[in-house]
Phi, psi and omega in degrees: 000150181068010180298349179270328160312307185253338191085176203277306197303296212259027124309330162308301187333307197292328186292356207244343184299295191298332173289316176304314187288002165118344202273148190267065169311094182267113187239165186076357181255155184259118204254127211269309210224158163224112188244167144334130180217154180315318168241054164140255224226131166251120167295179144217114175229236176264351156285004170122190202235145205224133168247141191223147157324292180248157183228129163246139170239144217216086146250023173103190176245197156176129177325108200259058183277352148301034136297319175291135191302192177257151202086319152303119189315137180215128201203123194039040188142169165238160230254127158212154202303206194257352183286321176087027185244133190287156153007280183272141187309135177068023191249090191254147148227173167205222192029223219270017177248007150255156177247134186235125174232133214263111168262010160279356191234346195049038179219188195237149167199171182207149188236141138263064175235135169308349168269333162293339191275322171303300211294302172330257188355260225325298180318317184310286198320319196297293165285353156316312171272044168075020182288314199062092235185092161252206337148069202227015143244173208287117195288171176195182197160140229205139182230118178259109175254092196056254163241038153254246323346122187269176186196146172216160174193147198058225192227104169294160165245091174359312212265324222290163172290171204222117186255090191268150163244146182108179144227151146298309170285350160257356160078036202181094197196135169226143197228109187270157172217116136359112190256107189072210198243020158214164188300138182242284219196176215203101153241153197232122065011087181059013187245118220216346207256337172293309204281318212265340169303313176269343154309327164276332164302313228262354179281326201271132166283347182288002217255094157306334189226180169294125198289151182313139114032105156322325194269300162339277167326314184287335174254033112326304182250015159244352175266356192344094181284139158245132203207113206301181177320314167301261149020294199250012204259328168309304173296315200265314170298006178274332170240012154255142158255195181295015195186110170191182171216179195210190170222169156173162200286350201249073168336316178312287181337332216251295200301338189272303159353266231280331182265339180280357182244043191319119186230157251222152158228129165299077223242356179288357188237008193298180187185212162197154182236181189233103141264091204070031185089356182215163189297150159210149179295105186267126181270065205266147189221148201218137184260344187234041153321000000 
């Protein structure tokens, strides 16, 4: 389910969501015929014929680009710059009937989410009134499925590799997928604070990998590893980017890290966090402080 939104792996998770609630999930089927039936509605498909009270049909969209006049350019949509400004001069569009093109990603894509279609405007307006501004944020989108919620942010690459935190069999997961050698997009399962942490990664471009974890955090600090400086200062830059903050118990230990791979503390911004049930100390550290 959601696949074109999610890919297959974690879509399986969501069909299995539906499932756990009792719903009879089919995918993959071709539906030849639809009639009147005994108690409502008869399907017919290429597995045999099914009767249901009610039939939703659910087939998509398609770009309403005859709105654009003749001479703007048009292809799944109508075609627009990083500006959000179209062919023609002084023409913009934007939300689910533009196609946009991202030169951090070097395609064109289109979102049908009403939140990207605001953030869009706002970008329009600006140039409109002359700014030349373009168009740098991380689309996102978000599904409430019985008591879970799903999230997504940035632009995946099919092909890119798939970095999971978490589990899948528990339903409890952030799943990064790779443009290359830096994080393209980000979906999540009940973790919605992941989603929003990498939304901010995934804008600087300078950011390669996915910022530590939940699951990282939690086995630092309740596994409180001893591992000299080099050893954790190694580990922890393998999943840091320049800016970012973690906990652990032992602060001396955090601050001799932190100057060896050097990065600056921060210390006005220090707090606590509810890790496993217990308070820990957060530490924020900075490289261009």
């Amino acid at each position: 389910m959601l696949y074109r939104a999610l890919g297959g792996e974690l879509g399986g998770v969501v069909g299995d969501i539906h499932r756990g609630a009792g719903v009879d999930v089919r995918t993959g089927r071709t539906v030849t015929a639809v009639a009147p039936g005994p108690n409502g509605v008869t399907i017919t498909t290429d597995e045999g014929r099914l009767d249901c009270d009610v039939l939703v049909v659910g087939v998509g969209s398609v770009p309403n680009q005859e709105v654009a006049q003749a001479g703007i350019a048009v292809e799944d949509g109508i075609l627009v710059d990083e500006f959000c400004a179209t062919s023609a001069p002084g023409v913009y569009a934007v939300g689910d009937v533009a196609r946009q093109y991202l030169p951090a990603h070097g395609r064109r894509i289109r979102v049908e989410h009403h939140d990207s279609a605001i953030r869009q405007a706002r970008t329009a307006a600006r140039n409109m009134l002359g700014a030349d501004e373009p168009f740098t944020e991380v689309h996102w989108f978000w599904s409430d499925q019985y008591e879970h919620s799903i999230q997504s942010a940035g632009v995946a690459d099919p092909d890119g590799e798939l970095v999971v935190r978490g589990s899948l069999a528990d339903r409890d997961f952030s799943a990064f997928r790779l443009d290359g050698d830096r994080v393209g997009s980000v979906v999540s399962l009940d973790r919605p604070r992941d989603v929003l942490d990498t939304r901010r990664l995934i804008a600087r471009e300078r950011h390669r990998r996915p910022a530590p974890g939940r699951d990282e955090i939690l086995r630092f600090t309740t596994e409180r590893e001893t591992l000299t400086v080099e050893e954790f200062g190694a580990r922890w830059m393998r999943s840091m980017a320049t800016r970012t903050h973690w906990t652990h118990a032992d602060n001396v230990a955090s601050q001799r890290v932190a100057a060896h791979v050097g990065f600056r503390h921060l210390p006005s911004l220090d707090g606590t966090r509810e890790v496993a049930g217990q308070r820990w100390p957060v530490r924020w550290y900075s490289r261009n402080a």
